[in-house]
C-alpha positions, 0 to 999 in steps of 0.5 A: 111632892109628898107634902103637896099632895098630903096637904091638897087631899085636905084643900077642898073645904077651903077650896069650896069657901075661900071667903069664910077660910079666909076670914079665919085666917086673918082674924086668927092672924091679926088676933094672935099676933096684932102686930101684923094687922098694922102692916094691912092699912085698910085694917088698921081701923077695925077693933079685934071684936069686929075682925071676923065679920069684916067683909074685907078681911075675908075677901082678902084672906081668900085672896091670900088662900087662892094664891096658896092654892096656886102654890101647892098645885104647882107643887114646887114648880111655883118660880112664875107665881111667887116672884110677882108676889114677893116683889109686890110684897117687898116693894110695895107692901113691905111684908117682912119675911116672918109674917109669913111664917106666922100666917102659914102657922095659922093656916096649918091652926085653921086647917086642922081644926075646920078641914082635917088637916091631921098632925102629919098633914100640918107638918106637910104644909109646914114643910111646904110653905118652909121652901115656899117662904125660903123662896120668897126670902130669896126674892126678897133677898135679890130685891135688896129687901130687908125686914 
């Protein structure tokens, strides 16, 4: 419960703009590992220079942070709000299991650089999206998805 509350003292600003978070977020994902980018069709045809000015990729990654935002208020009672979305990401996106640990590594990147999300806050939300990702696994799991 710790871990939820330390990281929701530092939701506000990405609270207050998903959209510019958002942005953040995935072009810093797609960036740092461009392997992931082929796993969004849509963006599969937009060169890394123009990333962070994408429309798209920003309304998208503030989808992902209000979704994450669901998920830490609920503060690990978050059964009801993950298993829609990890079936959906295993049956019809196919996510692998590791992607999302790469996207809460930049979120935590994001976060403690744009909303002061201090050392011991990024391990809070490391120790958060750990139970939350070994959730989805589990769902994943229960689906027969591999990947």
């Amino acid at each position: 419960m710790a871990d939820f509350d330390m990281v929701l003292k530092h939701w506000g600003p990405v609270e207050a703009d998903y959209t510019a978070y958002g942005g953040l977020v995935l072009t810093r994902l797609f960036i740092e590992h461009p392997d992931t980018q082929k796993l969004f069709p849509k963006f599969t045809g937009i060169a890394q220079g123009d990333l962070a000015g994408d429309a798209g990729v920003s309304a998208h990654g503030a989808t992902v942070l209000k979704k994450l935002g669901e998920l830490l208020k609920a503060k690990g009672n978050h059964a009801t709000i993950l298993k829609p979305l990890a079936n959906s990401h295993a049956t019809k996106h196919k996510i692998p299991i590791n992607s999302f640990r790469l996207i809460a590594e930049v979120i935590g990147k994001v976060m403690g650089e744009k909303a002061g999300l201090d050392a011991a806050g990024q391990q809070a939300l490391s120790n958060v999206m750990a139970v939350v990702i070994a959730d989805i696994d589990a769902d994943y799991k229960q689906l027969g998805f591999t990947a």
